[in-house]
Each structure stands twice: as structure tokens, then as C-alpha cells.
C-alpha positions in Angstrom: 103.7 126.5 179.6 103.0 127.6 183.2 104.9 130.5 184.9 106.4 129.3 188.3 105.2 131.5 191.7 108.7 133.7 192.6 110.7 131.8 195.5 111.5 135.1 196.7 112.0 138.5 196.0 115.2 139.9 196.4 116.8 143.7 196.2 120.6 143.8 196.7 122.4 146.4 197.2 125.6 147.3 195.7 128.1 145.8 198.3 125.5 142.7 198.9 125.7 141.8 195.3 129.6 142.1 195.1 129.7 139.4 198.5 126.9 137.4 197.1 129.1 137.3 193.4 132.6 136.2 195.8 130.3 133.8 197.9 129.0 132.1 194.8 132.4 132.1 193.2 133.5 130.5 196.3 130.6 128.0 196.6 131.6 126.9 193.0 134.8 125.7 193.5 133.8 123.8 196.6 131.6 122.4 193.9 134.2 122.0 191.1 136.6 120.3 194.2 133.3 117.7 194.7 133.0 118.7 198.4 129.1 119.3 197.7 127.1 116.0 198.4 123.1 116.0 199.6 123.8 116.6 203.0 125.9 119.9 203.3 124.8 122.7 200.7 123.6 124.7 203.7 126.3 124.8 205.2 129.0 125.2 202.1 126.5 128.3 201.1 126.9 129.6 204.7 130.8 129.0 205.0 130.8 130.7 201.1 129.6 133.8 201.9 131.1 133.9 205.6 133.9 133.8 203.7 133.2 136.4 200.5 132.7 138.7 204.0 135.9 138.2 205.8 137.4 138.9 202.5 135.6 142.6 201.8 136.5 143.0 205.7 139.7 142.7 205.2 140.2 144.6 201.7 138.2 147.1 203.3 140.8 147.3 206.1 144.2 147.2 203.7 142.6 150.1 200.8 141.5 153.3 201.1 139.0 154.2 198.1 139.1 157.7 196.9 135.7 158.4 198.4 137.0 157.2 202.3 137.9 160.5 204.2 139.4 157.9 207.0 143.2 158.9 206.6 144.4 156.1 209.1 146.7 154.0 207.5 146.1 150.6 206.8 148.9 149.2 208.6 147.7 150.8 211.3 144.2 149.4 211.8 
């Protein structure tokens, strides 16, 4: 049994691997919907976690955490 080389070494931080976990979710059900063929994985990966992004964006926009001091309101920004 050989042990393959590492394709590459990654360390994500705690936000990275929430967007990488909505991007993948995302990239699977362009999967499960067969829109994956030979040709476009790069750019379904891409649009996945452009995606998983916007999203955090914009839930970071609408809710305040208990650790934010910001004390704009969310309807406001």
C-alpha cells in the first residue's frame, strides 16, 4: 500500500470553514440537480462558494452576535 504525496496543505480558520461547509453544501445540490458535467466543476465550485459568501454577508448584515459592539440596527445598514 503506498501513501499518496498531500495535494495541499490547508489551515482554515473558523469563518473559512463555515463558507467552505455552505459552499460544499451548495456545490452538492448543483450536483444532486445533475448540473455538474466534465466541463464546468470550476466554475460550479467558484459560483458555490461566491455564493456560501454573499450569504455570511448578508447574515452578518441582518444579526448582531452578542460579541458585536456595532449597535446600528440591521435595518439600517
Amino acid at each position: 500500500m503506498s501513501i499518496r504525496e498531500p495535494i495541499a496543505a490547508l489551515k482554515l480558520e473558523g469563518s473559512e470553514k463555515e463558507v467552505m461547509h455552505a459552499a460544499s453544501r451548495i456545490f452538492a445540490a448543483f450536483i444532486a440537480a445533475g448540473h455538474l458535467d466534465e466541463t464546468n466543476q470550476d466554475q460550479l465550485i467558484e459560483t458555490s462558494v461566491r455564493v456560501a459568501v454573499e450569504v455570511a454577508r448578508q447574515t452578518d448584515l441582518a444579526i448582531q452576535s452578542d460579541g458585536e459592539t456595532n449597535t446600528r440596527s440591521a435595518l439600517s445598514r
